[in-house]
N, CA, C and O atoms as CSV, one atom per row, in Angstrom:
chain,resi,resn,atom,element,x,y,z
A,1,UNK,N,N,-14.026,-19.337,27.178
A,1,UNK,CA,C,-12.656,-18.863,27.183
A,1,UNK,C,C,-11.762,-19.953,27.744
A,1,UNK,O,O,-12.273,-20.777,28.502
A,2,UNK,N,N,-10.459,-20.034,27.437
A,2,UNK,CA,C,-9.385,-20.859,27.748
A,2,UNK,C,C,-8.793,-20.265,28.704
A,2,UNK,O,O,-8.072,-19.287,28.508
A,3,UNK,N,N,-9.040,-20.829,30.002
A,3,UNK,CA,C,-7.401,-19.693,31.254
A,3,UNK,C,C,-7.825,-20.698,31.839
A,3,UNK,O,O,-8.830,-21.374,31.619
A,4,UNK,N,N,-6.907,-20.806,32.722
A,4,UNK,CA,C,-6.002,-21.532,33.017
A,4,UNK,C,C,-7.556,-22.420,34.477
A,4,UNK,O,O,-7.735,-23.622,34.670
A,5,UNK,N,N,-8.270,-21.309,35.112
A,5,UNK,CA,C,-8.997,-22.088,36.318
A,5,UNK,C,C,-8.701,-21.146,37.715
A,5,UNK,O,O,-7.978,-20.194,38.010
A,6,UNK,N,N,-9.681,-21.979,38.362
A,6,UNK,CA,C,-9.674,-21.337,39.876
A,6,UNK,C,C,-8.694,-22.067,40.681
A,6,UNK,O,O,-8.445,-21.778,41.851
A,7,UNK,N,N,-8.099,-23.093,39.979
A,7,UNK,CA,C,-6.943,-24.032,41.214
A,7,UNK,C,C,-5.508,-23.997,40.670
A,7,UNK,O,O,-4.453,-24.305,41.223
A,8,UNK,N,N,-5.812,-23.442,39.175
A,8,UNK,CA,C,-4.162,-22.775,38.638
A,8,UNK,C,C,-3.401,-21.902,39.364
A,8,UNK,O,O,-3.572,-20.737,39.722
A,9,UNK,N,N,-2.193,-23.006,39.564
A,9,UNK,CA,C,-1.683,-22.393,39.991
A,9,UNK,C,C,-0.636,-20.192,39.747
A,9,UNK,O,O,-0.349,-19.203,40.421
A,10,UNK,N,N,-0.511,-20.907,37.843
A,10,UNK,CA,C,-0.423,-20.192,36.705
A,10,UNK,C,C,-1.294,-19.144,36.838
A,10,UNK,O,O,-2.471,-19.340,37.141
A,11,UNK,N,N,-0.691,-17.685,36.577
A,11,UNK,CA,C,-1.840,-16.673,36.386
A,11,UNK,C,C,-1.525,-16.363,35.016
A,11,UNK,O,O,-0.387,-15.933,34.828
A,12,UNK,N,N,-2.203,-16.472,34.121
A,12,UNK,CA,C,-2.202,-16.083,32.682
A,12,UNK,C,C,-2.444,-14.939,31.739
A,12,UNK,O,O,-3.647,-14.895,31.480
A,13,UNK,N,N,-2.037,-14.373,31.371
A,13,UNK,CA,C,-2.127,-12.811,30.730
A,13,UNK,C,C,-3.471,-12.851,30.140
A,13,UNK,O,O,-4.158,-13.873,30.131
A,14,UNK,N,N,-3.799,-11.835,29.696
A,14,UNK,CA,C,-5.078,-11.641,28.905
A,14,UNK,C,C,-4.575,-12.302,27.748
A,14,UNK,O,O,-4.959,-13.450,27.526
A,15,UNK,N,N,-3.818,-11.774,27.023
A,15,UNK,CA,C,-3.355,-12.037,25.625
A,15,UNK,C,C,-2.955,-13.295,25.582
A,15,UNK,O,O,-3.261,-13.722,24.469
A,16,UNK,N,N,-2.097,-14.639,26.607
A,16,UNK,CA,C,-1.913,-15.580,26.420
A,16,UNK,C,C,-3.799,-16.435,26.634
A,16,UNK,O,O,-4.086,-17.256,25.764
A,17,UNK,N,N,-4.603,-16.228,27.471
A,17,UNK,CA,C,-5.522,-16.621,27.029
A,17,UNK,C,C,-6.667,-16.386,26.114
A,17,UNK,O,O,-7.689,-17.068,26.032
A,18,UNK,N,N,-6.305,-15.167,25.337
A,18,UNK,CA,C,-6.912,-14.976,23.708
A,18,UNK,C,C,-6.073,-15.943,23.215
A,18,UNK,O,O,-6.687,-17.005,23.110
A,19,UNK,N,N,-4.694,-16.040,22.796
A,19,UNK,CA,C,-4.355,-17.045,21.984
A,19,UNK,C,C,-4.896,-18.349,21.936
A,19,UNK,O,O,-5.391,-18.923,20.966
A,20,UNK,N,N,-4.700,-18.867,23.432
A,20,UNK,CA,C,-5.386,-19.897,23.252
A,20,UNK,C,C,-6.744,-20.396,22.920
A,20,UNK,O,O,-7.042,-21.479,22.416
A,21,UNK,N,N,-7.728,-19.152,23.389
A,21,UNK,CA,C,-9.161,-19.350,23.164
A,21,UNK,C,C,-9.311,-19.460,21.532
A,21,UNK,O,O,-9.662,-20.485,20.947
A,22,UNK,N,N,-8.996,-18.276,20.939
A,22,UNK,CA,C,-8.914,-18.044,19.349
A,22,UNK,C,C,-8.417,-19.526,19.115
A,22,UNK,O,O,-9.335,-20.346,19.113
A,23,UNK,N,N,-6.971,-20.106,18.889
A,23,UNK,CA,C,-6.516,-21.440,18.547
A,23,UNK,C,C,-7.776,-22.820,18.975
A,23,UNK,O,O,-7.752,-23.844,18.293
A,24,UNK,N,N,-8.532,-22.716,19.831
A,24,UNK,CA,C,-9.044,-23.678,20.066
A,24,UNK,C,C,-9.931,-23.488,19.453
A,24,UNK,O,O,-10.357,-24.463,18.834
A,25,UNK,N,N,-10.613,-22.265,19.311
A,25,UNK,CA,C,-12.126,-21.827,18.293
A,25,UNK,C,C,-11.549,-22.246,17.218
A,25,UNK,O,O,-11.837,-23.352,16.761
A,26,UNK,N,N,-10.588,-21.393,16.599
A,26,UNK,CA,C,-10.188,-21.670,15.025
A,26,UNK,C,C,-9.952,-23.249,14.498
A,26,UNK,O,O,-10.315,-23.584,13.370
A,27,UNK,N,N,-9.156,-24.405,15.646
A,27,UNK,CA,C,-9.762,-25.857,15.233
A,27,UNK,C,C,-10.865,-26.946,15.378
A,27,UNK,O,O,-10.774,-28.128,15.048
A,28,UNK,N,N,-12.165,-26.157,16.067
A,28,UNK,CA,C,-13.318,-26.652,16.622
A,28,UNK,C,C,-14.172,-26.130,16.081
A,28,UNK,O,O,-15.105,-26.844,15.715
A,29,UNK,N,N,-14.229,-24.439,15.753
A,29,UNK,CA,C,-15.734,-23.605,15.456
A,29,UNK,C,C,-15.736,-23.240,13.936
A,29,UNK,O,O,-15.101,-22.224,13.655
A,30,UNK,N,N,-16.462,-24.028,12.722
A,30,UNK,CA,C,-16.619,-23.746,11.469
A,30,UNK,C,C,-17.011,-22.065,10.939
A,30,UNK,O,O,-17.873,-21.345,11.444
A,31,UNK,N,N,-16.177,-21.754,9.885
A,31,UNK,CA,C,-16.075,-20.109,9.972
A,31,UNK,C,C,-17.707,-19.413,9.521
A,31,UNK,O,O,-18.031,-18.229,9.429
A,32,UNK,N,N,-18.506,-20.636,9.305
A,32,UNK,CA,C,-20.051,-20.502,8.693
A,32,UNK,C,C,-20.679,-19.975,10.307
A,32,UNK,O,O,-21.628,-19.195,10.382
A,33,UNK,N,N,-20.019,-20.509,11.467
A,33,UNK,CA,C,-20.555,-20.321,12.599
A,33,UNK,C,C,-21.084,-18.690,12.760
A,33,UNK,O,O,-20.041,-18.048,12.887
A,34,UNK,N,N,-22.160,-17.815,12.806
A,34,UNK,CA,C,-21.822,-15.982,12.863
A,34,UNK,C,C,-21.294,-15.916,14.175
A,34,UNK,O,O,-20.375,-15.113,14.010
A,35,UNK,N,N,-21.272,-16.260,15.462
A,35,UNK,CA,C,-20.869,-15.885,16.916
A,35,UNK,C,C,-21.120,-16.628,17.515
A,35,UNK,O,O,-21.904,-17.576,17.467
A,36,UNK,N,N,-20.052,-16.034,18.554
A,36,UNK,CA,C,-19.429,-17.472,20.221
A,36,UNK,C,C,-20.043,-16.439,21.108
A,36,UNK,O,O,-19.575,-15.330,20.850
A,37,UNK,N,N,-20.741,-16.427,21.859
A,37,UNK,CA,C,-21.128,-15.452,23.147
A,37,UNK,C,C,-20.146,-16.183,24.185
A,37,UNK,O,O,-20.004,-17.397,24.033
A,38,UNK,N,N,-19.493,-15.580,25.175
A,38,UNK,CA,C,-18.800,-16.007,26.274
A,38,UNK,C,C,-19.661,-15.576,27.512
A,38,UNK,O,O,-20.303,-14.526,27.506
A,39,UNK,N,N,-19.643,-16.368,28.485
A,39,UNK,CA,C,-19.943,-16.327,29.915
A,39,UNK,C,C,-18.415,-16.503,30.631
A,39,UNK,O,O,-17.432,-17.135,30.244
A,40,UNK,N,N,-18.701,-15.434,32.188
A,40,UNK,CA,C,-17.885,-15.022,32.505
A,40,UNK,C,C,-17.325,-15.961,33.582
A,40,UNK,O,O,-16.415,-15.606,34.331
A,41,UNK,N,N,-17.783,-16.925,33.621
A,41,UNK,CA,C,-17.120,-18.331,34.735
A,41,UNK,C,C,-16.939,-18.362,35.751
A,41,UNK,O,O,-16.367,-19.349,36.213
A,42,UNK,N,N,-17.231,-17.584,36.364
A,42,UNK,CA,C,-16.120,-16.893,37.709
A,42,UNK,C,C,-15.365,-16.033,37.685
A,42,UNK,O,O,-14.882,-15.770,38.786
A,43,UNK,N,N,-14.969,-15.335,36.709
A,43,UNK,CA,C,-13.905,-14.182,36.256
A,43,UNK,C,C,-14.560,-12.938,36.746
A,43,UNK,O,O,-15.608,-12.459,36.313
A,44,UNK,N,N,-13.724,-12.424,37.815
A,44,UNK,CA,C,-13.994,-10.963,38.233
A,44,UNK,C,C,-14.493,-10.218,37.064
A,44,UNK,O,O,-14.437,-10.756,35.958
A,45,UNK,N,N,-14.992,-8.988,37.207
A,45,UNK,CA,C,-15.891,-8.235,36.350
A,45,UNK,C,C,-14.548,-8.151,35.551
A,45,UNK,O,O,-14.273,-8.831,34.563
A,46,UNK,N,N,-13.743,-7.188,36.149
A,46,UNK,CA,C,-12.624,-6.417,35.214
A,46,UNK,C,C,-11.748,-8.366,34.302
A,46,UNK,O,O,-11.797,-8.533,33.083
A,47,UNK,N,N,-11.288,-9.138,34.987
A,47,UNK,CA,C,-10.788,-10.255,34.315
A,47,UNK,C,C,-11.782,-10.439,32.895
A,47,UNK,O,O,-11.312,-10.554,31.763
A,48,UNK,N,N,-12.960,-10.439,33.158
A,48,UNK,CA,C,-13.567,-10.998,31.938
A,48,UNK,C,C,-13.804,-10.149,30.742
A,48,UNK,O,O,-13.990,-10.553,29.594
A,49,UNK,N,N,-13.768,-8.617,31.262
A,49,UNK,CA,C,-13.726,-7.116,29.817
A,49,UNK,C,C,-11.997,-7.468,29.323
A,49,UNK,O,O,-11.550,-7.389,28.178
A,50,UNK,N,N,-11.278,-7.853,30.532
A,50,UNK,CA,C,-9.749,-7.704,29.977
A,50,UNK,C,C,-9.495,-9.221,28.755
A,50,UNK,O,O,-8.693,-9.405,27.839
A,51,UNK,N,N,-10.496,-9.971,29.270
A,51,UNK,CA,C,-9.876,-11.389,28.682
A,51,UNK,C,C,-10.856,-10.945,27.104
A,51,UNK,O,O,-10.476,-10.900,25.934
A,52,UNK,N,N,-11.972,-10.721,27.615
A,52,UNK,CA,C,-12.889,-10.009,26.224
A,52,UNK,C,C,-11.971,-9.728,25.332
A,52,UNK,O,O,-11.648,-10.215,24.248
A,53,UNK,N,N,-11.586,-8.802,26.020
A,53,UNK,CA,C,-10.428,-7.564,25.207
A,53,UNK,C,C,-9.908,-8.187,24.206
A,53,UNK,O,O,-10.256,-8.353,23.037
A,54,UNK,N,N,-8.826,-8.582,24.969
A,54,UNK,CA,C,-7.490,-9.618,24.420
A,54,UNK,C,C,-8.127,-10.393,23.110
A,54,UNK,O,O,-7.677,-10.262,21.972
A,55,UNK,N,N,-9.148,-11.148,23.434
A,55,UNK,CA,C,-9.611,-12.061,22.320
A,55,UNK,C,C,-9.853,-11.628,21.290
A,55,UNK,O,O,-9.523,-12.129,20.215
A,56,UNK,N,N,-10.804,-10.085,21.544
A,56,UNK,CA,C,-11.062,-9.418,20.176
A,56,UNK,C,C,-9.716,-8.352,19.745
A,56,UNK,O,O,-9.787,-7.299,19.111
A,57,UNK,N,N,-8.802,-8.851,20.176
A,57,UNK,CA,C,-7.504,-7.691,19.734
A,57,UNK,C,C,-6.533,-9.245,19.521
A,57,UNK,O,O,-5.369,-9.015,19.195
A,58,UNK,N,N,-6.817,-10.438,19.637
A,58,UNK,CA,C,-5.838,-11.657,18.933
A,58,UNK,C,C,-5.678,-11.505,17.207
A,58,UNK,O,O,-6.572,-11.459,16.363
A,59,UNK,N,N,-4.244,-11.449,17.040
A,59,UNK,CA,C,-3.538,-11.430,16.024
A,59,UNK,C,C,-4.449,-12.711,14.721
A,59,UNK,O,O,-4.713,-12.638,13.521
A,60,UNK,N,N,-4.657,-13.714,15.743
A,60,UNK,CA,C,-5.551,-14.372,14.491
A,60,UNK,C,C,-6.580,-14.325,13.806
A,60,UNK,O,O,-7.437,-13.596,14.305
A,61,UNK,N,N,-7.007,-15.052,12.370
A,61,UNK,CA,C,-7.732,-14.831,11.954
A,61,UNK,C,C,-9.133,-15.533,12.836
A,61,UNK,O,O,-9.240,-16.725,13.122
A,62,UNK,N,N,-10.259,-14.309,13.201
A,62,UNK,CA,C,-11.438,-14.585,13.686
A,62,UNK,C,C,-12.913,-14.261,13.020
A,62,UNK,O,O,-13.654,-13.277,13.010
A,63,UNK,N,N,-12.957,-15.596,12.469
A,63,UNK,CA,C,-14.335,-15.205,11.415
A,63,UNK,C,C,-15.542,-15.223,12.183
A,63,UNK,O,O,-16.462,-15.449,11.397
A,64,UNK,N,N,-15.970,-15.091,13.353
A,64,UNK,CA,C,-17.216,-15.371,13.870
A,64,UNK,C,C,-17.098,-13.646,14.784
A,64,UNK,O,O,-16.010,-13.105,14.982
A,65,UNK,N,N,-18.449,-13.031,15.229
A,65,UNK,CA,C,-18.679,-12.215,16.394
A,65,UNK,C,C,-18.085,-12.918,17.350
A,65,UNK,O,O,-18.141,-14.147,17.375
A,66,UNK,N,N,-17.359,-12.098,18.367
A,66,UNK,CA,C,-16.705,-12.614,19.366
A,66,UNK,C,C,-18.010,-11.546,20.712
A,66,UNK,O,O,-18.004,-10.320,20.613
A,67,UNK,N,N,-18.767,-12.091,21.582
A,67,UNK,CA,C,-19.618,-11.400,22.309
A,67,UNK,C,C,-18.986,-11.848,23.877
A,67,UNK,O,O,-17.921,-12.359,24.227
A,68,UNK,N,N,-20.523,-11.263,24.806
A,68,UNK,CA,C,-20.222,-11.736,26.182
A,68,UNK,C,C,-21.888,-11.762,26.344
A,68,UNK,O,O,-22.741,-11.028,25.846
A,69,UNK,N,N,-21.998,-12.883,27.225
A,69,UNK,CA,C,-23.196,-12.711,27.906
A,69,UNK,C,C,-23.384,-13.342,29.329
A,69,UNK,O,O,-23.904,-14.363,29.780
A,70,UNK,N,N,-22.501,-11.899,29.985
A,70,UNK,CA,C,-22.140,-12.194,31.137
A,70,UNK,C,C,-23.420,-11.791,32.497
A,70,UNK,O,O,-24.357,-10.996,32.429
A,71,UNK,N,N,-23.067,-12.531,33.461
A,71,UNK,CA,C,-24.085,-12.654,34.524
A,71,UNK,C,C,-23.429,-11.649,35.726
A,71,UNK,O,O,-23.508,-10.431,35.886
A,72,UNK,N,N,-22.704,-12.782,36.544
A,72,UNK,CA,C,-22.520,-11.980,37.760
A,72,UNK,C,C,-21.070,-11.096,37.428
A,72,UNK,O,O,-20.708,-10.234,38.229
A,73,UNK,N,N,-20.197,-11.411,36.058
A,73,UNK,CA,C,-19.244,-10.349,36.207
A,73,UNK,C,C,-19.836,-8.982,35.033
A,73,UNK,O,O,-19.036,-8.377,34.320
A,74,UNK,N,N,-21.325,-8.693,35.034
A,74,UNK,CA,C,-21.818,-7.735,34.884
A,74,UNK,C,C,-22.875,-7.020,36.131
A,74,UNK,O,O,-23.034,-5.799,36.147
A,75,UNK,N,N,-23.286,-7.561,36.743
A,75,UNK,CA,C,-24.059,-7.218,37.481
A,75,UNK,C,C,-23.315,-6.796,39.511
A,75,UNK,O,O,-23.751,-6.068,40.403
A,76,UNK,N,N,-22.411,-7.474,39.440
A,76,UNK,CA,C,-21.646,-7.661,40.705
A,76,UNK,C,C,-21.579,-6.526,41.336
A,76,UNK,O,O,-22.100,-6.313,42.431
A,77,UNK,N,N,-20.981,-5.789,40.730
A,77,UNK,CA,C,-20.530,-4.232,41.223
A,77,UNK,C,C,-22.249,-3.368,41.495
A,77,UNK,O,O,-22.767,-2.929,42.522
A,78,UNK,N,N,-22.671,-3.409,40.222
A,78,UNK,CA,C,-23.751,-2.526,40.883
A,78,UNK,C,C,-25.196,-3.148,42.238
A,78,UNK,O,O,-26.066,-2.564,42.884
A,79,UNK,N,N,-24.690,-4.749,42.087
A,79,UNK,CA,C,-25.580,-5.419,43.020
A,79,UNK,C,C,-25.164,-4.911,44.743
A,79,UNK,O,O,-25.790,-4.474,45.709
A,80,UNK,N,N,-23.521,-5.326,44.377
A,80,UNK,CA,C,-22.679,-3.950,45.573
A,80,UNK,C,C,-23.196,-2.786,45.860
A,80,UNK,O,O,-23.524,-2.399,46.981
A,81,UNK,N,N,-23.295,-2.083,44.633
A,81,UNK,CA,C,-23.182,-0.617,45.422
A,81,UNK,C,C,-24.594,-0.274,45.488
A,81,UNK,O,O,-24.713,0.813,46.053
A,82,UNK,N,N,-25.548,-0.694,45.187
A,82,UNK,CA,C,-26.865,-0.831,45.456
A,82,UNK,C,C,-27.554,-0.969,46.928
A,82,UNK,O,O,-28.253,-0.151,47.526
A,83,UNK,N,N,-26.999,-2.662,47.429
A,83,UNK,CA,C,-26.963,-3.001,48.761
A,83,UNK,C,C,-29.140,-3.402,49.269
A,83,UNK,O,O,-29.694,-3.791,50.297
A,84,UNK,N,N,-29.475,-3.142,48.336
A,84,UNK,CA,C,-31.023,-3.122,48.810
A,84,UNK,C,C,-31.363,-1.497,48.785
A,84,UNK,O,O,-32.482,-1.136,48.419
A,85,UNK,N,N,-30.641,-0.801,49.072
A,85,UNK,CA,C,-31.302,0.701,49.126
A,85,UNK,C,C,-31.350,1.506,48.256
A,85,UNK,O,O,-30.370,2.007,47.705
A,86,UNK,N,N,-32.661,1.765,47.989
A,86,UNK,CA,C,-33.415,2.745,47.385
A,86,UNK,C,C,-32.365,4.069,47.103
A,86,UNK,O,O,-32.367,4.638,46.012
A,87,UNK,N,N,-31.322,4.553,48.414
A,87,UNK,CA,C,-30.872,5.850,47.651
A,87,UNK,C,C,-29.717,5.438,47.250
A,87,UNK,O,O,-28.997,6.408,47.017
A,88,UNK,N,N,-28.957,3.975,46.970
A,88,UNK,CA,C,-28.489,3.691,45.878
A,88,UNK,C,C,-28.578,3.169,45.163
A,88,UNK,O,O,-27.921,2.185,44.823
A,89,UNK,N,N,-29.719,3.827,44.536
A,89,UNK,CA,C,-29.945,3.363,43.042
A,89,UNK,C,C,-29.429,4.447,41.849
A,89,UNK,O,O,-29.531,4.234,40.641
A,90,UNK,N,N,-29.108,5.122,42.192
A,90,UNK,CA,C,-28.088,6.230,41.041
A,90,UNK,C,C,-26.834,5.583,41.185
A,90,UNK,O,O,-26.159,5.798,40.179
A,91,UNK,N,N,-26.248,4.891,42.004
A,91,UNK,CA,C,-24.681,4.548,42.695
A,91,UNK,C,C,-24.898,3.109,41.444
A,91,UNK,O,O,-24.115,2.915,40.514
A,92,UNK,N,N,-26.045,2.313,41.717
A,92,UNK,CA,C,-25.675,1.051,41.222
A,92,UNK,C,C,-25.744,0.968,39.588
A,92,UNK,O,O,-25.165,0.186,38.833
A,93,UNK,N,N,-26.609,1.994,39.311
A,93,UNK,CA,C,-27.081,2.565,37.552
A,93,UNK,C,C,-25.995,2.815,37.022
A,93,UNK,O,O,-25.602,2.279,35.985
A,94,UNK,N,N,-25.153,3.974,37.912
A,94,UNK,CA,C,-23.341,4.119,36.982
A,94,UNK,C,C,-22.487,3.231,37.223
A,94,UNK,O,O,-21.487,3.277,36.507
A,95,UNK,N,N,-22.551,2.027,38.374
A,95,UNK,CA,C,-21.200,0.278,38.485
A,95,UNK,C,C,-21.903,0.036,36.883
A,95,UNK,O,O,-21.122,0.112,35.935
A,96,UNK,N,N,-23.315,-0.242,36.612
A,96,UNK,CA,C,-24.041,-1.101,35.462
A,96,UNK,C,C,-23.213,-0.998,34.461
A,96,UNK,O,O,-22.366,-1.684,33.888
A,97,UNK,N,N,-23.887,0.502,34.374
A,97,UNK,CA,C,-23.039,1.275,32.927
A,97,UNK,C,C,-21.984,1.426,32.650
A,97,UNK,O,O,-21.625,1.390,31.473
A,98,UNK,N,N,-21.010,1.681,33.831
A,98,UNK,CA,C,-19.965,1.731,33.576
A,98,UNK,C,C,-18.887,-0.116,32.971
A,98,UNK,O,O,-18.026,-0.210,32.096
A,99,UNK,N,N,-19.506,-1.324,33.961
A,99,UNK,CA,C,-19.410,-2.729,33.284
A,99,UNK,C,C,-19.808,-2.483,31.839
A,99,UNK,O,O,-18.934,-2.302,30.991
A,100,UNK,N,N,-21.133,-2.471,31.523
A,100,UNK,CA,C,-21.326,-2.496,30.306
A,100,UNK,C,C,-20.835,-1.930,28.918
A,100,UNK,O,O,-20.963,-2.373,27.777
A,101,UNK,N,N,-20.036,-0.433,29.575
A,101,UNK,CA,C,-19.585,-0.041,28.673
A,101,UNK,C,C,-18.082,-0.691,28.465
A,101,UNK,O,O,-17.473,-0.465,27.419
A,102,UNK,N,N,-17.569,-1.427,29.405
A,102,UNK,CA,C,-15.970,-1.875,29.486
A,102,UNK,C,C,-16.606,-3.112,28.314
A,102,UNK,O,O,-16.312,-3.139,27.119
A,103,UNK,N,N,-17.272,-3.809,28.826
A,103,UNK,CA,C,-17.514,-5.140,28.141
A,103,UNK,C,C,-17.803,-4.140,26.546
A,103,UNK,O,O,-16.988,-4.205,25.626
A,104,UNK,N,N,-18.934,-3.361,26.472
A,104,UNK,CA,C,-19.074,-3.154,24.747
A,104,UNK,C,C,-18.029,-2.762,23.994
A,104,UNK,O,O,-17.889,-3.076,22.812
A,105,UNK,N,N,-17.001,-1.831,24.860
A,105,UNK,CA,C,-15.738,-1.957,23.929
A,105,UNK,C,C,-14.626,-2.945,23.968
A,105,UNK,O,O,-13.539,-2.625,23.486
A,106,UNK,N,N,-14.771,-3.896,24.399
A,106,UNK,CA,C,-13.853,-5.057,24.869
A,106,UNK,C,C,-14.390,-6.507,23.499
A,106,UNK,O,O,-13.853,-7.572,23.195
A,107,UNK,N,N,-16.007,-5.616,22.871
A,107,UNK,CA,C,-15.731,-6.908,21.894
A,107,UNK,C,C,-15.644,-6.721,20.733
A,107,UNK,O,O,-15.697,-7.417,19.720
A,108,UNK,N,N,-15.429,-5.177,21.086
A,108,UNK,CA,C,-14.491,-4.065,19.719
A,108,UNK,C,C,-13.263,-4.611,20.188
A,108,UNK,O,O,-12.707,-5.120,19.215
A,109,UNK,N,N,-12.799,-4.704,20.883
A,109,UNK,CA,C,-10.832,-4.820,21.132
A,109,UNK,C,C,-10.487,-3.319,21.489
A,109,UNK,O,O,-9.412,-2.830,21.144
A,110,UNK,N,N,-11.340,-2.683,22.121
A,110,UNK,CA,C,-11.037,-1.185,22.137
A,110,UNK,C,C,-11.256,-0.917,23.588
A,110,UNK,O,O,-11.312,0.259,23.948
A,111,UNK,N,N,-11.394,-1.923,24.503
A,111,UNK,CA,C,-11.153,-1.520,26.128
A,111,UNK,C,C,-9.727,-1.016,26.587
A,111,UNK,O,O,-8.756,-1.477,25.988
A,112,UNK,N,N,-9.586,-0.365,27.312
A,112,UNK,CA,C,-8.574,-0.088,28.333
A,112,UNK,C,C,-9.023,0.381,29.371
A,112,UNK,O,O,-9.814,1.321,29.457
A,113,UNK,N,N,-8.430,-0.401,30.464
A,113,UNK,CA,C,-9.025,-0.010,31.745
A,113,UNK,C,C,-8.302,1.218,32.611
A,113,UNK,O,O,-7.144,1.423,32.974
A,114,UNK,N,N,-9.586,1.945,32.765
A,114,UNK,CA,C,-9.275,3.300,33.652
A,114,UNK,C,C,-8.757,3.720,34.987
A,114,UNK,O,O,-8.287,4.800,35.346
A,115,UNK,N,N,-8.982,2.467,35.717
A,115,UNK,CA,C,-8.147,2.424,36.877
A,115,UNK,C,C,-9.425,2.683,38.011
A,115,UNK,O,O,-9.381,2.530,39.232
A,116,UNK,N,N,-10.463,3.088,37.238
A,116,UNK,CA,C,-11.922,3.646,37.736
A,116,UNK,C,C,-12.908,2.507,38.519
A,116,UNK,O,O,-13.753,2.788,39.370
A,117,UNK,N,N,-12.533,0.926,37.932
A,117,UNK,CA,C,-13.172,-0.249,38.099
A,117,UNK,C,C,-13.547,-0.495,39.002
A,117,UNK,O,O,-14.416,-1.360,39.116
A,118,UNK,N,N,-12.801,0.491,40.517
A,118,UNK,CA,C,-13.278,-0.007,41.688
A,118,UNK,C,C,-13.191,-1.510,42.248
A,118,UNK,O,O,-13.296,-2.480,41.497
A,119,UNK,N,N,-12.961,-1.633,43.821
A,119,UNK,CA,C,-12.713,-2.653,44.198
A,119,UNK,C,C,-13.415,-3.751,43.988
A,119,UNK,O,O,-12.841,-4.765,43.590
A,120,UNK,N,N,-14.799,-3.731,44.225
A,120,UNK,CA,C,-15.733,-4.802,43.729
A,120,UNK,C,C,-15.750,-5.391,41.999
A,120,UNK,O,O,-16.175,-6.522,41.762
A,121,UNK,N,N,-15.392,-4.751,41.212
A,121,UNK,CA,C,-14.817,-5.063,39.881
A,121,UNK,C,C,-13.892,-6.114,40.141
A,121,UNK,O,O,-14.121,-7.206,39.621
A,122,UNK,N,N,-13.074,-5.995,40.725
A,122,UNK,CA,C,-11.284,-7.093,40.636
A,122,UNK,C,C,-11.874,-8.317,41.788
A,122,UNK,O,O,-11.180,-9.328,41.895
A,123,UNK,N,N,-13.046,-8.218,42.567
A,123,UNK,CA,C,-12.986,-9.397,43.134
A,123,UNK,C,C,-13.830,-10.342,42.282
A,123,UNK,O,O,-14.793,-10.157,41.537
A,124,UNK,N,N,-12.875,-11.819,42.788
A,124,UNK,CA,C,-13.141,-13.001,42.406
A,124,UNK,C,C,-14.737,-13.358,42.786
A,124,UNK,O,O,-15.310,-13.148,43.855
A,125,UNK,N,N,-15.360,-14.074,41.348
A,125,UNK,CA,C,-16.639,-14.017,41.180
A,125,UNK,C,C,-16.801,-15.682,41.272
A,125,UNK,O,O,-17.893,-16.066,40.855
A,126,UNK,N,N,-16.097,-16.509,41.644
A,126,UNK,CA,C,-15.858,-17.913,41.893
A,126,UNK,C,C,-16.606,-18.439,42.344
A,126,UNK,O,O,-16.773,-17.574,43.205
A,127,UNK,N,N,-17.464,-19.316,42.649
A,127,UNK,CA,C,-18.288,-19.971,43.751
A,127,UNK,C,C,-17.577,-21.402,43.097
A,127,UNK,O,O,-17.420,-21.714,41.916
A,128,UNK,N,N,-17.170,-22.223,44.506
A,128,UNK,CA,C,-17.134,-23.368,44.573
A,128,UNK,C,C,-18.120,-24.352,44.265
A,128,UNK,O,O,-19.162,-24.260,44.914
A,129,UNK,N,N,-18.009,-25.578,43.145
A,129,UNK,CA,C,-19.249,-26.260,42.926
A,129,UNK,C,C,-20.567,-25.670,42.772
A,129,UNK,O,O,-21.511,-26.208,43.350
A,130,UNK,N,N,-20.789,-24.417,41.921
A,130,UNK,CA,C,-21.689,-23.563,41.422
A,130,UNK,C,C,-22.547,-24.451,40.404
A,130,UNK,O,O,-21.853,-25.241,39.765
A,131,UNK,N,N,-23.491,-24.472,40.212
A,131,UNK,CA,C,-24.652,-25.117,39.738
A,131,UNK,C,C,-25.480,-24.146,39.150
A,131,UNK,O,O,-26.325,-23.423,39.678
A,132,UNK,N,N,-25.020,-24.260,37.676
A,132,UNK,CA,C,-25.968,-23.660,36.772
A,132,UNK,C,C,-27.571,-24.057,36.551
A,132,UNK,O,O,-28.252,-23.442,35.730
């Protein structure tokens, strides 16, 4: 995805960074390509279903699957509400599901967020000098 970074100063809409992502795919990625999977960079859980979103709801033409194959802004929340304990493991099963289901309709273009996301959703998933 195209946004802007962790030292931008700029905070960028969902929809201004679909445009740009789409524009940069559409002069780099051949339409023979079938799909772009995205990783979530550092993008809070909810930033990366919203930026999802946006991309698969951009006005341009997008000939490839637009996916996600996200790490810690899928797993974050329920690694939270989990904590190591055993009696939350029903707590961390519905953060999962509930990510997963934002992201599966987000690469329909059919997310909207419920307001439900909870705090651990909106925090920044950033690590400084992170090493894949």
């Amino acid at each position: 995805m195209v946004t802007g970074g962790h030292a931008c100063a700029t905070k960028y809409s969902p929809e201004e960074i679909a445009m740009a992502t789409v524009t940069a795919l559409r002069r780099t990625v051949p339409p023979a390509v079938p799909g772009i999977t995205f990783l979530s960079g550092g993008q809070s859980e909810e930033e990366a279903s919203l930026n999802l979103n946006a991309i698969n709801r951009c006005p341009l033409p997008r000939p490839w699957a637009l996916t996600f194959s996200y790490g810690r802004a899928l797993q974050a929340s329920a690694l939270k509400a989990w904590a190591g304990k055993k009696d939350n493991t029903k707590a961390a099963q519905e953060e999962y599901v509930k990510r997963a289901l934002a992201n599966s309709l987000a690469c329909q273009g059919k997310y909207t967020p419920s307001g439900t996301a909870g705090a651990a959703a909106s925090e920044s998933l950033f690590v400084s000098n992170h090493a894949y």
